[in-house]
C-alpha positions in Angstrom: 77.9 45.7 -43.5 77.2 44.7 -40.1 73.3 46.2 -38.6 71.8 47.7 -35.9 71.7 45.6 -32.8 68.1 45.3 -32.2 67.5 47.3 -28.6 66.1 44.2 -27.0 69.1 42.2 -27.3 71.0 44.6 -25.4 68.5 44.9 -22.7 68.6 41.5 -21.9 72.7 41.2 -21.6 72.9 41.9 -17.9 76.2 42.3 -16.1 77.2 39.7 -13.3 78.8 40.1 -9.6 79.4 37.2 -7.7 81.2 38.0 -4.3 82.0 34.7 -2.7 84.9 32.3 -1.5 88.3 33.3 -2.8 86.9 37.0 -3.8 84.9 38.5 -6.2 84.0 36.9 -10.2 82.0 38.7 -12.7 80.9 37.7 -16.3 77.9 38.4 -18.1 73.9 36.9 -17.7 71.4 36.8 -20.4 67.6 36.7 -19.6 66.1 33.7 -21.3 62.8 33.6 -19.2 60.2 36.4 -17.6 56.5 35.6 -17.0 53.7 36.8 -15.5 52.4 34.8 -12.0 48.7 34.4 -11.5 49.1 37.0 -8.7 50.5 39.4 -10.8 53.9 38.6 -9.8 56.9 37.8 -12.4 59.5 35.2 -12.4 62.6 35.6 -14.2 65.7 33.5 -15.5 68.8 33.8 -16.6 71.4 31.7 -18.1 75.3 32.4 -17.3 78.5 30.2 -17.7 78.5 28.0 -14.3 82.5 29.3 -13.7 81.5 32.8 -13.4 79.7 32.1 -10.1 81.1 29.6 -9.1 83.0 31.1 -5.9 79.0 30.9 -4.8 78.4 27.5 -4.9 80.1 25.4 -2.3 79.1 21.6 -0.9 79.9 20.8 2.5 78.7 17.9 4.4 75.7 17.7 6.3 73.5 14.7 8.5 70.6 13.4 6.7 67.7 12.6 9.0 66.4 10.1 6.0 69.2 8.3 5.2 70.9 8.3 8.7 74.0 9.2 7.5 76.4 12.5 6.0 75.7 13.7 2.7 77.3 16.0 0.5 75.0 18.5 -0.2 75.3 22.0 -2.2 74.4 25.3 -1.0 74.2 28.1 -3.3 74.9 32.1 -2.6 73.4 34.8 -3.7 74.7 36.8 -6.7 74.2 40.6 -8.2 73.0 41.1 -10.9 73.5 44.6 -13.0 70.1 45.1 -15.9 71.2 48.1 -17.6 69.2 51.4 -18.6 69.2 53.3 -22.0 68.4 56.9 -23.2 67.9 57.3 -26.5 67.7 53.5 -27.7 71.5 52.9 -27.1 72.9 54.8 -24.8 73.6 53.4 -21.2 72.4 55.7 -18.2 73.0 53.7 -15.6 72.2 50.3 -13.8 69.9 48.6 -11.8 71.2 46.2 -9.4 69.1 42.9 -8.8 69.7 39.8 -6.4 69.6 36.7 -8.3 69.9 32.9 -6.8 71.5 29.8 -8.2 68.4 27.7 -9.3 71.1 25.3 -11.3 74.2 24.5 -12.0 76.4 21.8 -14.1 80.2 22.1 -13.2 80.9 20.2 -16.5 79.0 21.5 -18.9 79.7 25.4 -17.7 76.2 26.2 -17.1 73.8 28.1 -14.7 70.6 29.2 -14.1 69.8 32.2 -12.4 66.5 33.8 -11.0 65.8 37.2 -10.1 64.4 37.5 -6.7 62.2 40.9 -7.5 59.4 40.2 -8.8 58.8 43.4 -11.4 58.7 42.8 -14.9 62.3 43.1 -16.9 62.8 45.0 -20.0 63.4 42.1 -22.3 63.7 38.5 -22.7 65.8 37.0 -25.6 64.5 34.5 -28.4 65.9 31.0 -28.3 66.5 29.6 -31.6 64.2 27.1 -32.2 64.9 24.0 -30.3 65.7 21.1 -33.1 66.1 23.3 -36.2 70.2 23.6 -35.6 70.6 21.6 -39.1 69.7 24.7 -40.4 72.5 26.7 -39.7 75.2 27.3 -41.8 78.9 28.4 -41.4 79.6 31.6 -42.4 76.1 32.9 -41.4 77.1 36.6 -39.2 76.4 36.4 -36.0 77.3 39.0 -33.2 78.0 38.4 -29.8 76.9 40.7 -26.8 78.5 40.9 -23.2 79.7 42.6 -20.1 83.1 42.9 -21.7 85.5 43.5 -19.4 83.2 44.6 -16.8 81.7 47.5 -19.4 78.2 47.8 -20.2 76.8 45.7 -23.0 79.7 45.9 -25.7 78.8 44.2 -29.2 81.1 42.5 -31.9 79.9 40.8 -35.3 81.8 38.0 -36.8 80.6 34.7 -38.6 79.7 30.8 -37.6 83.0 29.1 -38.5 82.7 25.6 -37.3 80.0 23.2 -35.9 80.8 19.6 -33.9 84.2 20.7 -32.3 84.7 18.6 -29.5 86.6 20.1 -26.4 86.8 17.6 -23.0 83.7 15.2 -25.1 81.5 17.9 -25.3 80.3 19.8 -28.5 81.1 23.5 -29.4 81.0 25.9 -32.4 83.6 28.3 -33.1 82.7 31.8 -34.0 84.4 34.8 -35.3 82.4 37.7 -33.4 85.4 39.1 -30.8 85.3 38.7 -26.8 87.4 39.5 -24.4 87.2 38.4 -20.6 83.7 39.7 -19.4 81.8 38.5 -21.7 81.7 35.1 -20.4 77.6 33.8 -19.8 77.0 36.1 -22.3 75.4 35.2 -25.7 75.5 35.0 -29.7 72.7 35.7 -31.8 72.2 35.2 -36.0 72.4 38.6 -36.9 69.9 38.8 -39.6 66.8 37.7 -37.0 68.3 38.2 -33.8 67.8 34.7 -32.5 70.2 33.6 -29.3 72.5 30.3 -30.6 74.7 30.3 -27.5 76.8 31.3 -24.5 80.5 32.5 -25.4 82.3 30.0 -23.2 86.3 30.0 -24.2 89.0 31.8 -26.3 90.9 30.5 -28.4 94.6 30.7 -27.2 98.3 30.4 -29.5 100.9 27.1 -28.0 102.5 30.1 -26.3 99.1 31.0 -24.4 98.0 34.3 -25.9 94.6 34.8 -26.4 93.0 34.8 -30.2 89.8 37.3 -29.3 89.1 36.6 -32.7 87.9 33.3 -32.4 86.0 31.6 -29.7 83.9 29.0 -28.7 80.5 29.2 -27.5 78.4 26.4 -25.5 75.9 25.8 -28.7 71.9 26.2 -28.1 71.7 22.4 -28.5 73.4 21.8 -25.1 71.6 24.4 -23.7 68.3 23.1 -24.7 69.7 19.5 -22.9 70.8 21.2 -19.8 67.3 23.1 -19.2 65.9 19.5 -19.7 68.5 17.7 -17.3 67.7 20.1 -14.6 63.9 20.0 -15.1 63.4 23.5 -16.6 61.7 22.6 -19.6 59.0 25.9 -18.8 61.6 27.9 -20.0 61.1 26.9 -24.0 58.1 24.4 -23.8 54.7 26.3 -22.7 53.3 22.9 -22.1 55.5 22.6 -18.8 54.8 25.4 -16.1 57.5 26.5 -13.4 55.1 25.3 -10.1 55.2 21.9 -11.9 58.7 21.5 -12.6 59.3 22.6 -8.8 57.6 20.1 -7.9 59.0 17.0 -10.3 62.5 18.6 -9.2 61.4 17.5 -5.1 59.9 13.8 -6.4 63.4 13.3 -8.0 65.8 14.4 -4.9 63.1 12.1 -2.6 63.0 9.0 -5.1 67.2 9.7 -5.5 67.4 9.8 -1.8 65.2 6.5 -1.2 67.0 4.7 -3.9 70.2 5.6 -1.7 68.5 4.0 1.1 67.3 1.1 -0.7 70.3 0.2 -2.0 72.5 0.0 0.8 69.8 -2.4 1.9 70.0 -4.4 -0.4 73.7 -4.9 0.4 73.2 -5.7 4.0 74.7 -2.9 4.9 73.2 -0.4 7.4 73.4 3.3 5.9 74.7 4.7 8.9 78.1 2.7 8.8 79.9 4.9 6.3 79.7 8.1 4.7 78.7 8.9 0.7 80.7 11.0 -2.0 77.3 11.6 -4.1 76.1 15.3 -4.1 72.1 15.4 -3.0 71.0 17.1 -6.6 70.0 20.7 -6.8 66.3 21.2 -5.7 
């Protein structure tokens, strides 16, 4: 008998509207990150599936000053995003819309990172299951999966692990049982018994002839989100002994030490940086 979807869980399942080139995209955000500043001030993250706002990220060329030359470089809209209100522990009043920017992004691994631009506190924050423990888990543990379904407020479905290591384009997912529909994409799954978040519904499975099996899906697993937060130097968001200021800062050192090793390098060649131009994207700051 599936349980009561602890009240937190659905106050951190935010609703996303991303208004950019080719029209408008929406999906589903989940809050993974919210502290308090030393000026009293909060910062707050959440994680999505990168093609659900992707019509805001775009990368253009541009002259670099340093390298004396064009770059590619990215440059990232703005996106809305919808926290939700309850009366009554579960039943939705209304919505609170809140501009979010894209802090990171990996086109492959159909990730991003979003953070809130107010300041306030948010109602909830979700519990990442603990980061190297996955061995633990077990198929046929239930599991429920919360979302924007559709475009609705949060909508939950309860289903069962059903697979671990299945490879889709060389990357790992697990297959799940909880049903989503389109909407719920950037969302997330948690273990039901503890409420612990063990990954982003990502894809549905589909027949030969192309109809969708909302009955099974496959969700980015919390191990690649764990390795994506580390890629993009946001370790903060799971490891205390990491702060946001100094992960801003290791983020800049990287883009100048990628930037001079650009330099360098053509150098090294003999041949002046100024003579053509370079396919390699400047990394997200």
């Amino acid at each position: 008998m599936a349980t009561i979807i602890d009240r937190d869980i659905l106050l951190a399942c935010t609703r996303i509207h991303s208004m950019g080139k080719g029209g408008t995209a929406g999906g589903s955000g989940t809050v993974i990150y919210s502290a308090k500043n030393d000026d009293g001030s909060y910062s707050t993250y959440l994680l999505s599936n990168e093609h659900v706002v992707d019509n805001n990220i775009d990368v253009k060329e541009r002259w670099d000053a340093l390298l004396r030359r064009t770059i590619k470089d990215q440059f990232l809209g703005t996106v809305d995003v919808h926290f939700f209100e309850y009366k009554w522990e579960h039943r939705v009043v209304g919505a609170a819309s809140k501009q979010a920017d894209i802090m990171a992004f990996d086109k492959d691994e159909d990730m991003a990172l979003l953070k809130i631009r107010s300041e306030m506190p948010v109602p909830a924050v979700v519990q990442m299951y603990p980061k190297g423990e996955e061995s633990k888990l077990r198929i046929g543990m239930p599991c429920v999966a919360v979302g924007a379904a559709l475009g609705e407020a949060p909508i939950t479905s309860y289903g069962r692990l059903s697979q671990f290591g299945r490879e889709i384009d060389n990357r790992e997912f697990w297959l799940q049982s909880a049903p989503i529909i389109y909407g719920n994409s950037g969302g997330s799954v948690f273990l039901e018994d503890i409420g612990e978040y063990i990954g982003i519904p990502s894809r549905i499975a589909v027949t030969y002839g192309g109809d969708a099996i909302t009955h099974l899906s496959y969700i980015i697993p919390i191990t690649r989100i764990y390795k994506f937060l580390e890629s993009q130097m946001f370790r903060f968001v799971y490891d205390k002994s990491f702060t946001e200021e100094g992960e801003r800062k290791a983020r800049e050192e990287k883009l100048r030490a990628d930037r001079m090793r650009m330099a360098s390098r053509e150098i090294e060649q003999g041949q002046k940086p100024s003579e053509q131009d370079t396919d390699v994207a400047v990394p997200n700051s």
